[in-house]
C-alpha atoms as one frame of an Amber mdcrd trajectory, in Angstrom:
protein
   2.574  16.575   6.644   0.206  13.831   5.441  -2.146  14.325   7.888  -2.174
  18.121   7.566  -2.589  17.739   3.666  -5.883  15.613   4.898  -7.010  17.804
   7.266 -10.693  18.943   5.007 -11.084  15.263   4.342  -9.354  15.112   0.994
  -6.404  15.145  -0.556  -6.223  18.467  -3.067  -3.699  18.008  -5.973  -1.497
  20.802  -4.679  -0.816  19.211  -1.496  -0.349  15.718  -3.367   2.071  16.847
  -5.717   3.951  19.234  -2.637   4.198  16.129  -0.369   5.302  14.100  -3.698
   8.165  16.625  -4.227   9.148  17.036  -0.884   9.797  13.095  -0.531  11.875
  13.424  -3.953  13.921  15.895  -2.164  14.576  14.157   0.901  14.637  10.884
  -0.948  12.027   8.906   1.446  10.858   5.768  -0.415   7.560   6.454  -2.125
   6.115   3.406  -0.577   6.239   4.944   2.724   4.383   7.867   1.456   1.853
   5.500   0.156   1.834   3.779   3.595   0.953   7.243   4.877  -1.556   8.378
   2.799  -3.466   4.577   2.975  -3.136   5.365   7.082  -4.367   8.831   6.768
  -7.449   7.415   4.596  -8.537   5.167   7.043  -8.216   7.393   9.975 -10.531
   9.417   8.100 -13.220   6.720   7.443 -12.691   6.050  11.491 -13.803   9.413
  12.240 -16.645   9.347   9.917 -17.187   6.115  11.269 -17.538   7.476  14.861
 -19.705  10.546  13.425 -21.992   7.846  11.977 -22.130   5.757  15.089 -22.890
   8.993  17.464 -26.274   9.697  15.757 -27.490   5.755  16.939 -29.056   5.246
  20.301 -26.330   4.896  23.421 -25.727   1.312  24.004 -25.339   0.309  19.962
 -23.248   3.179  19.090 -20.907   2.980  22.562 -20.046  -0.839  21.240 -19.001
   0.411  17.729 -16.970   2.996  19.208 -15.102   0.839  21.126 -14.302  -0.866
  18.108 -13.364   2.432  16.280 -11.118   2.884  19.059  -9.749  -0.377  18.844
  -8.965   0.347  15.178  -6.826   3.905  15.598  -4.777   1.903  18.605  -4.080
  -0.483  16.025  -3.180   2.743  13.469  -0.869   4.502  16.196   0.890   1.214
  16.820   1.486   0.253  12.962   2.235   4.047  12.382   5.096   3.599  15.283
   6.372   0.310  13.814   6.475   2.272  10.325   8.565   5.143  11.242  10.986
   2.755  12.917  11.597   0.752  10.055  12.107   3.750   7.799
């Protein structure tokens, strides 16, 4: 739901406060939420990250892109870990 709410690159108050009263309802721990959003945030900054990288000539931008991918494996895996625990 987080990542839908996300999905124009920001988070509109409407969605905010509908995710914040769904997780009332179903009593999820708002630190989780906040887990989720931080996760969404810097999936976003990835992708603009990768946009960035795309407009540099082949060789630099295919090393920071490994990175960048490096960085969302690292996302999935703590995302995984997250849901697990909760």
């Amino acid at each position: 739901m987080i990542n839908i709410a996300y999905g124009n690159g920001e988070l509109h108050i409407n969605k905010k406060e509908l995710i914040e009263f769904v997780t009332d309802k179903l009593e999820i721990n708002s630190s989780y939420t906040k887990e989720f959003k931080n996760i969404a945030q810097t999936l976003l900054a990835l992708i603009n990250k990768q946009k960035w990288a795309e407009t540099l000539p082949y060789n630099e931008a295919q090393e920071i892109i490994k990175d960048i991918n490096k960085d969302r494996e690292f996302l999935v895996n703590n995302t995984k870990d997250l849901i697990l625990v909760g």
